[in-house]
C-alpha positions as CSV (number, residue, x, y, z in Angstrom):
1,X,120.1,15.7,20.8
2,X,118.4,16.3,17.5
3,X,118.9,12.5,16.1
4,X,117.8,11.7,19.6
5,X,114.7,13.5,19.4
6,X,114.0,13.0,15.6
7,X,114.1,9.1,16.4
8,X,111.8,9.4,19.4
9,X,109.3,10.8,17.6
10,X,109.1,8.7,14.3
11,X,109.1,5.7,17.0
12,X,106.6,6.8,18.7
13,X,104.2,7.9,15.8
14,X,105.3,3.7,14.4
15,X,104.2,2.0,17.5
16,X,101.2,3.8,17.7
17,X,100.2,3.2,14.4
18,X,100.9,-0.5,14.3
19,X,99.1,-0.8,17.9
20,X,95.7,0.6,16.4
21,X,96.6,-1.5,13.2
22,X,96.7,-4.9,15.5
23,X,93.8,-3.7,17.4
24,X,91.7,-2.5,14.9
25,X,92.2,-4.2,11.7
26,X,90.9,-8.2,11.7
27,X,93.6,-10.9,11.4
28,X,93.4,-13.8,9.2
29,X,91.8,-16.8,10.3
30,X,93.9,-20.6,9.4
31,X,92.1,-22.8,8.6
32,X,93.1,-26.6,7.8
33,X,90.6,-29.6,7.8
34,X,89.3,-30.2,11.3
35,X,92.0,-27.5,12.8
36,X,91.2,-24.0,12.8
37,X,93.6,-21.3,14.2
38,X,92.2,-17.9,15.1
39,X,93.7,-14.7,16.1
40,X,92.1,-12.5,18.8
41,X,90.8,-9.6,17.9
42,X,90.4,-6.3,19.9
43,X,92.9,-4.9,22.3
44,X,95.2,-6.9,23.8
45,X,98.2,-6.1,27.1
46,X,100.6,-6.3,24.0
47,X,98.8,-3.6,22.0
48,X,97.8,-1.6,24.7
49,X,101.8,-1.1,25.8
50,X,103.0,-1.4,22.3
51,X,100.7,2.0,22.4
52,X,101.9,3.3,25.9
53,X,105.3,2.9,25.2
54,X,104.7,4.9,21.5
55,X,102.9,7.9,23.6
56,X,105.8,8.0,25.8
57,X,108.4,8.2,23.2
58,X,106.1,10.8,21.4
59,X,106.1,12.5,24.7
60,X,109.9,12.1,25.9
61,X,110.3,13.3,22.0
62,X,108.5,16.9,22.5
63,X,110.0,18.1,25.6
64,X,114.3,16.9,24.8
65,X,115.6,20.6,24.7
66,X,118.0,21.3,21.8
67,X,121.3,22.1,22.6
């Protein structure tokens, strides 16, 4: 139960940190003659869950009892 929790935890803290990386941090803009690709910035359903889902596994992380 200790791997279990110890890799709950670091996942958690990951997707959290890469969710407020995507959200917050501005993406590249392509660029190539008349075509111009841009990302959307802000928060997004992906980073928004990509965040849920860390806080959960923070969460779930905490309270696994050690055996």
């Amino acid at each position: 139960m200790k791997i279990l929790r110890t890799v709950l935890l670091i996942v958690g803290v990951v997707l959290i940190i890469f969710g407020l990386y995507n959200a917050f941090v501005p993406q590249e803009v392509l660029d190539i003659g008349p075509l111009e690709v841009s990302a959307k910035e802000g928060l997004s359903n992906q980073t928004l869950g990509m965040i849920g889902i860390g806080v959960l596994a923070l969460i779930a992380g905490v309270f696994i009892k050690n055996k």
